[in-house]
C-alpha positions in Angstrom: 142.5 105.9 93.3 146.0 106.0 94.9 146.7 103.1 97.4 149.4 104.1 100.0 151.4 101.3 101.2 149.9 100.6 104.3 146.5 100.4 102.5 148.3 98.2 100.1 149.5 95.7 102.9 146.3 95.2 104.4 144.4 94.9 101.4 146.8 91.8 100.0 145.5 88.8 99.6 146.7 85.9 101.5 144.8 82.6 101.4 141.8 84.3 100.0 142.0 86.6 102.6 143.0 90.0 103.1 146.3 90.0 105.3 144.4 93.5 106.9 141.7 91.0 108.2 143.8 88.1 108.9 145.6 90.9 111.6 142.2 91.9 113.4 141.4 88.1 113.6 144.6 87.7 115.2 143.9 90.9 117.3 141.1 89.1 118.7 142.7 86.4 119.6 145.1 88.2 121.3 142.2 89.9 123.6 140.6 86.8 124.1 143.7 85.5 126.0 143.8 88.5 127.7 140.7 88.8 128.8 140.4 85.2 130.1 139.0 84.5 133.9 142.3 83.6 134.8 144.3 86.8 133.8 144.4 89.1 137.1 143.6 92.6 135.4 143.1 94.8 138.7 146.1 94.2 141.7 145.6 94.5 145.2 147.8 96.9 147.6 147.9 97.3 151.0 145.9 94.3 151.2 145.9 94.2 155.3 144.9 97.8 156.2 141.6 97.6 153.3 140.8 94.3 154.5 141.6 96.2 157.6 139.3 98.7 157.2 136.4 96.8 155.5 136.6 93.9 158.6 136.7 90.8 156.0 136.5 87.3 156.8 140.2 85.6 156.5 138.8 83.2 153.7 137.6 86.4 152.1 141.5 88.1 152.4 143.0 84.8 151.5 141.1 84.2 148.4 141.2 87.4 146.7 144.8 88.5 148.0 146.4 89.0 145.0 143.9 90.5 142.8 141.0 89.6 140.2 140.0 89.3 136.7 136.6 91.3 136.0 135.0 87.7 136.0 135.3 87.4 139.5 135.0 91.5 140.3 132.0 90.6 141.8 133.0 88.2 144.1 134.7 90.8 145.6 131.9 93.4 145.9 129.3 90.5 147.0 132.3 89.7 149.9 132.7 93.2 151.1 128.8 94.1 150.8 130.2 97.4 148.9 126.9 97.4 146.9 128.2 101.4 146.1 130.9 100.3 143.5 128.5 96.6 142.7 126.8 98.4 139.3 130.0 99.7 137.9 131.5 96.0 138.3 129.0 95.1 136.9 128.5 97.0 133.6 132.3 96.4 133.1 131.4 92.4 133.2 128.6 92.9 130.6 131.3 94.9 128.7 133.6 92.7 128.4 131.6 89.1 127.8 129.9 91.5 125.0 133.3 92.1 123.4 134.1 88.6 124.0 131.0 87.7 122.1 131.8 90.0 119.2 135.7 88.4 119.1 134.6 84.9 118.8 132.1 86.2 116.4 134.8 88.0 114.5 137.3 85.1 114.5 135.0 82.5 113.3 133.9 84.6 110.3 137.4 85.1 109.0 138.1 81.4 109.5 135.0 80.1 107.6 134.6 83.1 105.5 130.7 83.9 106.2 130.9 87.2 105.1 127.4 87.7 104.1 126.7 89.7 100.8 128.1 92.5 101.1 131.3 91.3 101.0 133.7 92.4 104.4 131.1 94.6 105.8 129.6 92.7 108.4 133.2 90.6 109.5 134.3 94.7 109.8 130.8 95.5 111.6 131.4 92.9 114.4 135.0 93.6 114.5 134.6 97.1 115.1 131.6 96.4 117.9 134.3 93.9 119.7 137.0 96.3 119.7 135.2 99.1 121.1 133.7 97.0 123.3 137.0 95.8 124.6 138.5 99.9 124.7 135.9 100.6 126.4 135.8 97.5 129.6 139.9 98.0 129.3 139.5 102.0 129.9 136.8 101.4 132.1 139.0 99.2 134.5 141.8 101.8 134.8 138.8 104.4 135.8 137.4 102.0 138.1 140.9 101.5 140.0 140.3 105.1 140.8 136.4 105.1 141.5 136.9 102.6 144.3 140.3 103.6 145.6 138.6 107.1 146.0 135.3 105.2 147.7 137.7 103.3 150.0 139.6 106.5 150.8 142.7 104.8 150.3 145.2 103.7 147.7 143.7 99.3 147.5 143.5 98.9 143.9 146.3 98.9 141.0 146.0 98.2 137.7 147.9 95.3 136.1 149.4 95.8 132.7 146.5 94.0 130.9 144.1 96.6 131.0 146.4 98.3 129.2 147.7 96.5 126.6 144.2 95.5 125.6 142.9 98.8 125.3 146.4 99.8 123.1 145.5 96.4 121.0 141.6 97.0 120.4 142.7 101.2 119.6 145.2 100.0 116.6 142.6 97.6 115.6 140.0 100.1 115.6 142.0 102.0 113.1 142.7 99.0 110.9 138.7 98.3 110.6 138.1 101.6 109.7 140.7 102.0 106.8 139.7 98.8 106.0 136.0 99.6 106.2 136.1 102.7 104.3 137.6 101.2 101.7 135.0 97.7 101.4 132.2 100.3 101.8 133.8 102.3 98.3 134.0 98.8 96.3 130.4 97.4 97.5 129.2 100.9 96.8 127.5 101.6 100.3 127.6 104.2 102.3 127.7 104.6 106.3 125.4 106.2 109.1 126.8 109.6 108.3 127.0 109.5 104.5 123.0 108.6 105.4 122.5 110.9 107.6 123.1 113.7 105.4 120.8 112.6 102.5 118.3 112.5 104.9 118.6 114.6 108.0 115.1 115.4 107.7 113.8 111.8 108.6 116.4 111.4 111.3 115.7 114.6 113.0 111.4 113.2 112.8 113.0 109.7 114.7 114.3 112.0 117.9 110.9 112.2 120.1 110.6 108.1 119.2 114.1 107.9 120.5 114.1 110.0 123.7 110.7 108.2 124.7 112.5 104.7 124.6 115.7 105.8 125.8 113.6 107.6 128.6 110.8 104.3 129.3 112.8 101.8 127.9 116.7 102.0 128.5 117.1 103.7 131.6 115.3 101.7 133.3 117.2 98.6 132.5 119.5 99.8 135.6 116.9 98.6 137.7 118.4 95.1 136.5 121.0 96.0 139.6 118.1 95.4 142.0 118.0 91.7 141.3 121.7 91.2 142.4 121.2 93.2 145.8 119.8 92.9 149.2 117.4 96.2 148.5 116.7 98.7 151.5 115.9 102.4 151.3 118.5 103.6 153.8 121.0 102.7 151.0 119.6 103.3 148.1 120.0 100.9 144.5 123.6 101.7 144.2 124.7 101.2 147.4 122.5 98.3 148.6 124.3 95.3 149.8 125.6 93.0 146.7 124.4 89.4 147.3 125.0 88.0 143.6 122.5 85.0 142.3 121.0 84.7 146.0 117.4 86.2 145.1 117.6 83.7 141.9 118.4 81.0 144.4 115.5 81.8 146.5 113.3 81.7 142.6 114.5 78.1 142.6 113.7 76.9 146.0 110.5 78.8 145.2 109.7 75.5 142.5 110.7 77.6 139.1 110.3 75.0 137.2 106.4 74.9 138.3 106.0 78.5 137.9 108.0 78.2 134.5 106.0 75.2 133.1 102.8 76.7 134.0 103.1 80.1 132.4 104.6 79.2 129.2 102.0 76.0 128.9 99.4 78.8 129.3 100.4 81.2 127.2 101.2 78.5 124.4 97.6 77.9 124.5 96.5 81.0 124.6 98.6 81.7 121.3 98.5 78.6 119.4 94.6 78.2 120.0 93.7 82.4 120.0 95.4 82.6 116.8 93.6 79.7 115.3 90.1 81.3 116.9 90.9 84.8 115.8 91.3 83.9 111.8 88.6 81.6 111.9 86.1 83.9 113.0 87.9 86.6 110.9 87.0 84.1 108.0 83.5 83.5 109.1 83.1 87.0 109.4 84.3 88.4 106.1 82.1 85.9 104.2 78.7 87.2 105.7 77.3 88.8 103.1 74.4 90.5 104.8 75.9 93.6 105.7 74.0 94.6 109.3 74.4 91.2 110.4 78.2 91.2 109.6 78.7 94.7 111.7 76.5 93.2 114.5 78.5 90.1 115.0 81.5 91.9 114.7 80.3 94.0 117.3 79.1 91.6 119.3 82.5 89.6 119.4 84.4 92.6 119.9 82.9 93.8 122.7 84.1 91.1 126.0 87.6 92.7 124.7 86.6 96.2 126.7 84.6 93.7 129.9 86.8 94.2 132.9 88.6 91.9 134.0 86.9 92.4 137.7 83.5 92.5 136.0 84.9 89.2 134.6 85.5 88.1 138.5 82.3 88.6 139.7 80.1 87.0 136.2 83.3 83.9 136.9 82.3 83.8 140.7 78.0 84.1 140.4 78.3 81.4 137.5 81.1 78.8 139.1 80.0 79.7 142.9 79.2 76.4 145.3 75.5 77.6 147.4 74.4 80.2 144.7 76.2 80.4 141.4 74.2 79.4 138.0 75.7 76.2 137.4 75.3 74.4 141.0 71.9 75.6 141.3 70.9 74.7 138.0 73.0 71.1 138.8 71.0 71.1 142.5 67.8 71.7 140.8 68.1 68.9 138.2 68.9 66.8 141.4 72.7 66.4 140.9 75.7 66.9 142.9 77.2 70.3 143.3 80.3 70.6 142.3 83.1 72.7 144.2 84.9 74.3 141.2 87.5 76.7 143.6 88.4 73.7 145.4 88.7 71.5 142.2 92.1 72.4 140.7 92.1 70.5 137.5 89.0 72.1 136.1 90.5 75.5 135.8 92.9 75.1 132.8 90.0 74.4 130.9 88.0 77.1 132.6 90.8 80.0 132.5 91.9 79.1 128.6 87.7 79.4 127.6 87.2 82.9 129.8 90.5 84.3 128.0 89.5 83.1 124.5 86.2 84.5 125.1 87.5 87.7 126.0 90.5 88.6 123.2 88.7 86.4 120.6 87.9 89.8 119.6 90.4 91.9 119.1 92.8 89.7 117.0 89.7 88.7 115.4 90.0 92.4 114.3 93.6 92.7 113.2 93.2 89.4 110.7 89.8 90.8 109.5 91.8 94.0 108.9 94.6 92.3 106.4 91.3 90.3 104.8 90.0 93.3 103.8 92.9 94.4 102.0 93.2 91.2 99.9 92.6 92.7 96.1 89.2 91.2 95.2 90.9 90.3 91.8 92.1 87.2 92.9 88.7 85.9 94.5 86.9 86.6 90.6 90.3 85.3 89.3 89.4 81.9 91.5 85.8 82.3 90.7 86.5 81.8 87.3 89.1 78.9 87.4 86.4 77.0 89.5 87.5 76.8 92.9 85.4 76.8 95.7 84.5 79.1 98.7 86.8 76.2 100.7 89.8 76.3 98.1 89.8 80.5 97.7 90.4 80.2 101.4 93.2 77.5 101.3 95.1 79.2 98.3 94.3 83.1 98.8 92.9 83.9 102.1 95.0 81.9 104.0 98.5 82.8 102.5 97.4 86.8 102.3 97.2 86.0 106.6 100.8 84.4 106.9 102.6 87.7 107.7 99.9 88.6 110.2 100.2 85.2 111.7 104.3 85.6 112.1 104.8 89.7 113.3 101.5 88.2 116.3 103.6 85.2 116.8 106.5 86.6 117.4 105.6 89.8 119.2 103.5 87.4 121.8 106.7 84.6 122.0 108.7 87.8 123.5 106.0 88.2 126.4 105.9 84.4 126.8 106.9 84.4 130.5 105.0 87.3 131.1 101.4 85.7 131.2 98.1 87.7 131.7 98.1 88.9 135.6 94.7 90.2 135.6 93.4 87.3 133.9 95.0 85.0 136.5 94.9 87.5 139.5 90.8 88.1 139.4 89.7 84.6 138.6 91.6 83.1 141.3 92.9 85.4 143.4 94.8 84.2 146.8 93.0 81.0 146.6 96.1 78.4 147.6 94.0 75.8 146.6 94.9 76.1 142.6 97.8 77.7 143.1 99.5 74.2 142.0 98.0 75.1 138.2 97.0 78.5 138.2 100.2 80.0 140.0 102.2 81.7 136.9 105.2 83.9 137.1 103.1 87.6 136.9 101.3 86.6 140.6 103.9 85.4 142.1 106.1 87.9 142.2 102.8 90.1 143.0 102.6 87.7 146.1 106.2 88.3 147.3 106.7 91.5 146.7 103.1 92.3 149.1 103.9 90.0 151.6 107.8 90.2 152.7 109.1 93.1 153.6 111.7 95.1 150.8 111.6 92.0 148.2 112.3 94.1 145.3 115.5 92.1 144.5 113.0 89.1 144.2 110.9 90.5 141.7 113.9 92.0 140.0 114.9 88.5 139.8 112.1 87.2 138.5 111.5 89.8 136.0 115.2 89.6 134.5 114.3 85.4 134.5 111.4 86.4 132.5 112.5 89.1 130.0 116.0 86.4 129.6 113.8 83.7 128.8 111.4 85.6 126.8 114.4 87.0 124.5 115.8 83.6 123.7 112.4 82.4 122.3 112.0 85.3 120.2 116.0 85.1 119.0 115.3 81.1 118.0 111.8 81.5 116.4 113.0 84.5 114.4 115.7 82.5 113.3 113.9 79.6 112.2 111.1 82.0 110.7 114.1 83.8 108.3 115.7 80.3 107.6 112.2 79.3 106.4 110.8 82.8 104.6 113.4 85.5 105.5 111.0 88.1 104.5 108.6 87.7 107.2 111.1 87.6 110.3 111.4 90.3 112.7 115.2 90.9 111.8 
């Protein structure tokens, strides 16, 4: 293959490293200092008649009079309640600390050489992520200049030269990876997304209706994020609500979040850690009855609370745990005991909520284990039989290995709801009952409480819901990682 000259230059080694990626790492570097908080990327002009015409505070003029970096963009909107330009600010910020993300990535990989195996491809992969990331929050600036001067109906906004040069840098390095790319791809023998997508156009073309439904239920949706950053009313509509920045997530605070926090991840790490354990046991028990009518039955039998709803669950809860006249009281009355006043006690109902949701989805993962039991080869239980080992150690050393990838895709697909909690669960059994609310009070009914009871609280339960899905992410991203440090083949990614 001939190698022009500029292929040649890049692909010379210098220091074990290719002088090609030793330029994009220094690209990067160069975009990081550009991009910095303190490096003013849009200019204000005719600061007096737009502070003028939008009646700002004098702090407000004095503090942003000579322009701002898109770090503090939406100090700006939050100042001048211009909630109509707020989500574009906004999407350029998440641009941008992406890219940053991806440079820092990209930097560190050439300087410690963790390539991966596959050679340059994934130092070229997060390369080429960072500088399209940074083309595009550098071209997005320069349009936003002109989406808010034309919103303003005046000429307030300029852009500086950094824009600019960043989005000239990240273009030339864009072209760099992919000669670069093309070229790593050819000597580790892969191909990329179109070379693939030709082979097998068929299989992509089956993917579409999967990908319109998420992109439809899943991605779109994540605008909404823009309600937890604004003062929501319906005369303005989500983009042009007034922008009031982390104020509904300081209201979350006041509101004791570390209480709600604590409580509905000590819950749900119960209802994991011990449903899990349940689940296989009885799956276990279940797959070693040998008569067969009795197996289906008690199958049956713990499946069925799974379909019990959860307000048939409130009122058999409230006729069993009532003071005058549930079960428990009269039966404690008759014996010639003391009642006890169970929605008034709030340290019972841990114990009482963890054994009503046990006893309810005991069933159903019960199911899902039994299901991977059942498609253990019976060759290595006669194998076992033979060696001599015992119904106890054919358990230990087949059954129980067979259920390890069950037990990690259910542990980490119920880690990413973690903050999530079960509302219904939590909702029926105690209702508005302020008396428990000190242990029972979880993330799901409180925002159901707030967003009932004061008037156009969306942001709040925008709030609380980003909190949520945020917190829930980072315990997935940590337990996958230890999961593939331990046995990569059973993580998530």
């Amino acid at each position: 293959m001939l190698i022009s000259e500029p292929d040649r230059f890049l692909e010379r080694e210098r220091g074990d490293r290719k002088q090609g990626a030793i330029c994009i790492a220094f690209i990067s570097l160069a975009v990081l200092a550009l991009s910095s908080p303190f490096v003013q990327w849009i200019n204000i002009v005719n600061a007096g008649a737009l502070y003028d015409s939008l009646k700002l505070k004098k702090s407000v003029t004095e503090a942003l009079l000579g322009g701002y970096s898109l770090f503090n963009i939406l100090s700006f909107v939050q100042d001048t309640k211009q909630g109509a330009i707020g989500i574009y600010a906004m999407v350029l910020l998440l641009t941008l600390t992406a890219a940053l993300v991806f440079h820092a990535i990209t930097i560190v990989k050439i300087i410690f050489k963790a390539y991966g195996e596959k050679g340059l491809l994934s130092f070229y992969t997060s390369a080429q992520a960072a500088m399209i990331l940074s083309l595009a929050a550098g071209v997005g600036s320069i349009c936003y200049i002109a989406f808010a001067n034309n919103h303003f109906k005046m000429t307030g906004f300029s852009a500086s030269i950094f824009p600019y040069a960043v989005s000239i840098l990240s273009l030339a390095a864009v072209t760099v990876v992919k000669v670069m790319d093309r070229r790593e791809r050819t000597l580790q023998k892969e191909h990329g997304f179109f070379t693939e997508f030709r082979k097998n156009w068929i299989l992509f073309i089956f993917l579409i209706p999967s990908f319109v439904y998420f992109l439809i239920n899943n991605y779109l949706p994540m605008a909404g994020i823009y309600f937890a950053f604004t003062q929501f009313n319906f005369r303005d509509g989500l983009f042009a609500s007034p922008y009031v920045g982390f104020k509904n997530f300081e209201f979350l605070v006041m509101a004791d979040l570390y209480r709600l926090t604590r409580n509905t991840v000590l819950y749900n790490l119960v209802f994991i850690g011990l449903g899990n354990v349940l689940q296989i046991i009885f799956a276990i028990l279940v797959s070693r009855v040998g008569v067969r009518w009795f197996k289906k039955t008690s199958q049956t039998l713990i499946f069925m609370p799974y379909f019990v709803s959860f307000v048939i669950l409130k009122v058999l809860v409230y006729n069993i745990l009532e003071y005058n006249y549930g079960v428990i009281n009269t039966y404690i009355a008759a014996s010639g005991g003391q009642r006890v006043d169970f929605y008034n006690t709030p340290g019972d109902w841990p114990l009482l909520i963890t054994l009503f949701y046990i006893w309810k989805n005991i069933g159903y993962g019960m199911v899902v284990y039994l299901a991977t039991i059942m498609g253990i080869n019976d060759e290595y239980y006669d194998a076992a039989k033979v060696d001599g080992a015992n119904i106890y150690q054919q358990i230990r050393y087949i059954t129980l290995p067979h259920l390890k990838p069950t037990f990690i895709i259910m542990l980490l697909y119920a880690l990413g709801s973690i903050m999530k909690g079960q509302f219904e669960l939590f909702y029926q059994l105690v209702g508005s009952n302020g008396a428990l609310f000190n242990v029972t009070d979880i993330f799901d009914t409180y925002v159901y409480r707030i967003t009932t009871t004061q008037p156009l609280s969306m942001g709040l339960g925008a709030a609380a819901g980003l909190y949520q899905s945020l917190f829930g992410f980072l315990i997935i991203m940590a337990a996958n990682f230890i999961i593939k440090r331990k046995s990569a083949e059973y993580a998530l990614f």
